[in-house]
N, C-alpha and C positions, 0 to 999 in steps of 0.2 A: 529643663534642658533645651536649649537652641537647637533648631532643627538644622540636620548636618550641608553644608554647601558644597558644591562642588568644587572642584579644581580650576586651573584657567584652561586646562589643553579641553575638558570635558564639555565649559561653561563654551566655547568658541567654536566647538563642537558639533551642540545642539543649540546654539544661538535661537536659530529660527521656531523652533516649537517652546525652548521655555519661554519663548517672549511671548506664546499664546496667553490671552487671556482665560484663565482658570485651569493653564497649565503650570509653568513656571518651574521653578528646581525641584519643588517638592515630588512632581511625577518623574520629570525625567530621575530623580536619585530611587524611586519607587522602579523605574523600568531595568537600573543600572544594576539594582539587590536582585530584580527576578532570575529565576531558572525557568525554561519553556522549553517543554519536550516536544518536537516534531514528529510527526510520522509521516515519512514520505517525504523525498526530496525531489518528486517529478511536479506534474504539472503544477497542482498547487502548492507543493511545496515550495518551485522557484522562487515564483512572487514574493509567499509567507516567508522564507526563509532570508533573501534580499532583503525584505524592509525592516524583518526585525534584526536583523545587524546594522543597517543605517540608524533607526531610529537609538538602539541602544540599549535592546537588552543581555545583559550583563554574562547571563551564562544560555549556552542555546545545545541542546542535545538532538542530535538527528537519527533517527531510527530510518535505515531503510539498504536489505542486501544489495539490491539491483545495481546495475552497469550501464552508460552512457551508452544509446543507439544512436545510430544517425536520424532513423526517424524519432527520435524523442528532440529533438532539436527548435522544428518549427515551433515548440509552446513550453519548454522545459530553460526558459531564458537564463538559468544558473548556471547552465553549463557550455560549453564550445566544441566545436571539432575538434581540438585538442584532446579533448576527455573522452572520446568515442574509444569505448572497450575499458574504459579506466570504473572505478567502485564509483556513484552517485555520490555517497557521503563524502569521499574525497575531490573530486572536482567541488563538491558544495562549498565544503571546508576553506579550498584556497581558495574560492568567489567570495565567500563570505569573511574573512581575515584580510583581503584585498580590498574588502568596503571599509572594513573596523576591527584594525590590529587589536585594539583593545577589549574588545569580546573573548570570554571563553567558548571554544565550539568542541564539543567532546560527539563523538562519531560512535557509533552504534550499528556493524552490517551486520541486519540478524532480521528475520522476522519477526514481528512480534506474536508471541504464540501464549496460553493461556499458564506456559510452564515462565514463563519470562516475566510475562507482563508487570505483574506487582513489584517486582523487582526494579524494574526497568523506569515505571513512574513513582514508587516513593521519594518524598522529597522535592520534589518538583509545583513549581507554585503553577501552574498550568498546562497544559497538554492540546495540542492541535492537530487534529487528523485528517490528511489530506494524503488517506490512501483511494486505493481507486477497486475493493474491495467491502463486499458487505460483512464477509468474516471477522475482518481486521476492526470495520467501524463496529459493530458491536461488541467486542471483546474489548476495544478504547474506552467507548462506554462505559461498558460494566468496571473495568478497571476502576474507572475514576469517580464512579457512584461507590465503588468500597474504599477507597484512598481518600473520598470526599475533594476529590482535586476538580476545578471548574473546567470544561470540554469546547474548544470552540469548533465547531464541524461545518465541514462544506463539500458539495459532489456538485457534479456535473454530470449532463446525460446530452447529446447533442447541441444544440443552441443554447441551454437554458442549464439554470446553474441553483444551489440552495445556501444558503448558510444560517449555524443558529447558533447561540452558547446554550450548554446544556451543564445544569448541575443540582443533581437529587436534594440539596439541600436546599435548595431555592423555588423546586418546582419540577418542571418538567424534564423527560430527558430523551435519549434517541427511543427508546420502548415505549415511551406514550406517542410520541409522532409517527412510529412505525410498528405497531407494536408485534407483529406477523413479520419474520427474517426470511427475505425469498431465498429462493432454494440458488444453489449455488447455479453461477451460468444461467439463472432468468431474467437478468438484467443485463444487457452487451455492454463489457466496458471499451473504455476508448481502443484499442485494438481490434475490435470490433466493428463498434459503430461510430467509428473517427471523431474528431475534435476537436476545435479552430482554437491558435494558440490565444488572441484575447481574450478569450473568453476566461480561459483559467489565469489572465494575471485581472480581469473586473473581480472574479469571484477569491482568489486568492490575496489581490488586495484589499478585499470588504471583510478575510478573514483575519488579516495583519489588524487591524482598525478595531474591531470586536476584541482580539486580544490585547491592546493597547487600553481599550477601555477597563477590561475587566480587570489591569492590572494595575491601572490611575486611577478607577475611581470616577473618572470625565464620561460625562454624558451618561447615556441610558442604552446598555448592552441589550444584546438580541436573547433574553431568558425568554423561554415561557412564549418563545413566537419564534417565525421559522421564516427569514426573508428569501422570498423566491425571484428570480432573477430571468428577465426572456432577453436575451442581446439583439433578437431580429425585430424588436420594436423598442428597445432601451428602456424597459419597464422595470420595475422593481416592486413588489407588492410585498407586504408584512401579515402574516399570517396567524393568528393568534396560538397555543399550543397549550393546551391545560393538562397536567400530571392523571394519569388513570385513576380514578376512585379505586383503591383497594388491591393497588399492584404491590404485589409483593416487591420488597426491597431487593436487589443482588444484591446477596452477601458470599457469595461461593462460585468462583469462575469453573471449575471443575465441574459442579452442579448444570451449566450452560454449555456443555462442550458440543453439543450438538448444533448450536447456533454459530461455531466459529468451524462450519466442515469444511470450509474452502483449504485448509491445511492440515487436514486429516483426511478428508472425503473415503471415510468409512459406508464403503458401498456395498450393498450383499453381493454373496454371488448370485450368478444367474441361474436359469431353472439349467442348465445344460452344462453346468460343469460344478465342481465345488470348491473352487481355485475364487479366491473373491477380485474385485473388479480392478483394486487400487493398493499399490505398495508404499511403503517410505524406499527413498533412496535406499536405507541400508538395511531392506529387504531384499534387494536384486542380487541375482547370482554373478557369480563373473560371465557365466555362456550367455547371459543376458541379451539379447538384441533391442538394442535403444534407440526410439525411432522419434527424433523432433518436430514435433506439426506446425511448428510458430511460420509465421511468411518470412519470405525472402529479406524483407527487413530486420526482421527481429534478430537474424543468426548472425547478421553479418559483425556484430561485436562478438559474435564466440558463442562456443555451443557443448556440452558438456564432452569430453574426449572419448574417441569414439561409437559418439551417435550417428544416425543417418537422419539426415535431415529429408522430409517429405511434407510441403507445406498439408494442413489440413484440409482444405477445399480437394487439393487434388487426389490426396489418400481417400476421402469418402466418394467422390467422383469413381474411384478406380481402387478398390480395395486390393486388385493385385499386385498392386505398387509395392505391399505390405513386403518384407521378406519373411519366408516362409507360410505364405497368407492359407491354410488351411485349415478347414473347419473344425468344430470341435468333436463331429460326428460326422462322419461317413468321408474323411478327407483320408489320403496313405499315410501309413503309419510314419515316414520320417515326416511330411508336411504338419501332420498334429502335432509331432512332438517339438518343432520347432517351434509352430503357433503358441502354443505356452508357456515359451519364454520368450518374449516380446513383448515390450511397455512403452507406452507412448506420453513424453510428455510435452507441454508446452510452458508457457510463462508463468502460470500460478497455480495450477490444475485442473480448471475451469473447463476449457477448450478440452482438453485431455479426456477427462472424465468424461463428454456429451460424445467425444467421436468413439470412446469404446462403449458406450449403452449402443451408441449406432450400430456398429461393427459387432458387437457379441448377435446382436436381434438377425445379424445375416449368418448366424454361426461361426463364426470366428474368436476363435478364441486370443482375448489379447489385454493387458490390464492397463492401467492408468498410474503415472507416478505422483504424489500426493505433494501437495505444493508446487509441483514443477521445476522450472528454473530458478525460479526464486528461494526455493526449499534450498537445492543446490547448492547455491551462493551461498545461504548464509553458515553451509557449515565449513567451522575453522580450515579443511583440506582443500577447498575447494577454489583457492586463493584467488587474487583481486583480477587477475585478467585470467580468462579461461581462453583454452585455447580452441580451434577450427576443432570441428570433427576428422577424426581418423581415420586410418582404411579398415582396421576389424572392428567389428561390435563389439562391446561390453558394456560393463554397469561401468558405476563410480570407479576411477582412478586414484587408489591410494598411495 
């Protein structure tokens, strides 16, 4: 059988890469058949997502709740002012069908959670993670050590940046390069500890390339080694990475659910109350008092309707900021009963979680919402533009 050609609009296209040598039609019609599921449409996902609609893969799935900030802007290149307050995956969408009408891009605002996942990547001839979360990347992971589907992964931590392809069948994977999941909030992500936008289009165009390869065939993918990345001296070094002797296989995401706590953050209670530390959204009461710790940046695309916004720093600075800020013992009887119904969240639960272990330790009693914002978002009610916080407090608006 002839191996299949392209067309002229397609051939005119990709001119410049099938004229590579030891590329030619054969990969780009190989790029044109794939499916690549993304996770994350921020920082690394701009770049990833931009080049694999230029280049030309055929179908592109983006997994990611979140909403356009003004600060995601300096390094989130997919998106524009325009989209500020608008879903991630839809600003992607018309960025990425404005590079290449001819792409499938099928949108996904959800987290990905350990109830989804398998679902979410069968089918899929690759998968690339460019969340900015250690829960997420290893549940990617494990997903695609049981689906057998190949992982191209990359992070960033200030300056310096990683990427590797990971696939159980071949070797090595993110459990042999890490094999110890730190605990939620022991790593500052960019919100945090800030992030210079080039950096994530070097590391997020070295993870478009790694995908390209893995799915041409061209060159020699990053398996089995981990390239590590310093942008303050333009280095780049190749890291070896060899599969554990004797690590049990994932075959059961359920079995790992302790490893993806950043959206469950299943915290005990404290020694001073029996009330536990962290609810899901659709734990909260309607009397609920919802207080958002994210910064002045983060709210100003929307904040769940009526919450009170009190950035973090300043609530822990000044715990009387809190409404109703009374202890869980020895405070008046209406100040305690207030204290315990109040939840604080922020963008993913991370932040949340560390300022109520703070805050319970001063006796306050106060919980944490489980996923955060991004939990929020991705349920169906929660629709694509949220509005400013309100004048009363409550939970979720149904």
């Amino acid at each position: 059988m002839s191996e299949p050609r392209l067309d002229p609009a397609a051939r005119a296209r990709y001119a410049r890469q099938i004229r590579l040598s030891g590329f030619g039609e054969a990969a780009q019609t190989r790029l044109l058949d794939a499916h690549v599921l993304v996770i994350g449409a921020g920082g690394l996902g701009a770049p990833v997502l931009s080049y694999l609609a230029a280049v030309g893969i055929g179908t592109i799935s983006v997994i990611d709740p979140d909403i356009v900030e003004l600060s995601n802007l300096h390094r989130q290149i997919i998106h524009t002012e325009a989209a500020v307050g608008t879903r991630k995956i839809e600003s992607a969408r018309e960025r990425m069908s404005g590079i290449n009408s001819s792409i499938d891009v099928r949108t996904h605002p959800v987290l990905l959670t350990p109830d989804n996942a398998l679902d979410l990547l069968t089918g899929v001839d690759l998968v690339i993670d460019g969340s900015d979360n250690f829960a997420t990347r290893y549940l990617a992971n494990d997903a695609c050590e049981i689906l057998g589907i190949p992982l191209v992964w990359g992070t960033i931590l200030g300056f310096d940046g990683q990427v590797a392809v990971f696939d159980a069948r071949r070797g090595a994977t993110l459990r042999d390069l890490y094999p110890e999941v730190p605990a939620p909030g022991s790593v500052p992500d960019c919100s945090v500890a800030g992030v210079l936008g080039p950096l994530c289009g070097s590391l997020g165009s070295a993870m478009a390339m790694e995908a390209i390869k893995v799915l041409t065939g061209i060159g020699t993918a990053l398996y089995n080694a981990v390239a590590v990345h310093s942008s303050l001296d333009a280095s780049w070094e190749t890291v070896p990475v060899s599969a554990i002797p004797g690590r049990r296989p994932v075959t059961d995401l359920h079995a790992h659910r302790s490893d993806y706590a950043q959206h469950s953050l299943d915290l005990e209670p404290t020694a001073d109350t029996s009330e536990p530390a962290s609810r899901g959204w659709h734990e909260l009461t309607p009397g609920t008092v919802l207080v958002d710790i994210r910064d002045d940046d983060e709210v100003t695309a929307g904040m769940v309707p009526g919450a009170i916004h009190i950035p973090m720093d300043a609530l822990l600075a000044d715990p009387d900021l809190l409404p109703g800020a009374g202890a869980a013992d020895g405070g008046n009887e209406a100040s305690t009963a207030r204290a315990r119904d109040v939840a604080l969240y922020c963008r993913s639960g991370m932040r949340s979680a560390k300022a109520v272990a703070q805050l319970r330790s001063q006796g306050l009693t106060v919980t944490s919402v489980s996923g955060g914002y991004l939990a929020y978002l991705a349920q169906p009610a929660a629709g694509a533009q949220p509005a400013a916080g309100s004048a009363q407090p409550a939970g979720r608006q149904r």
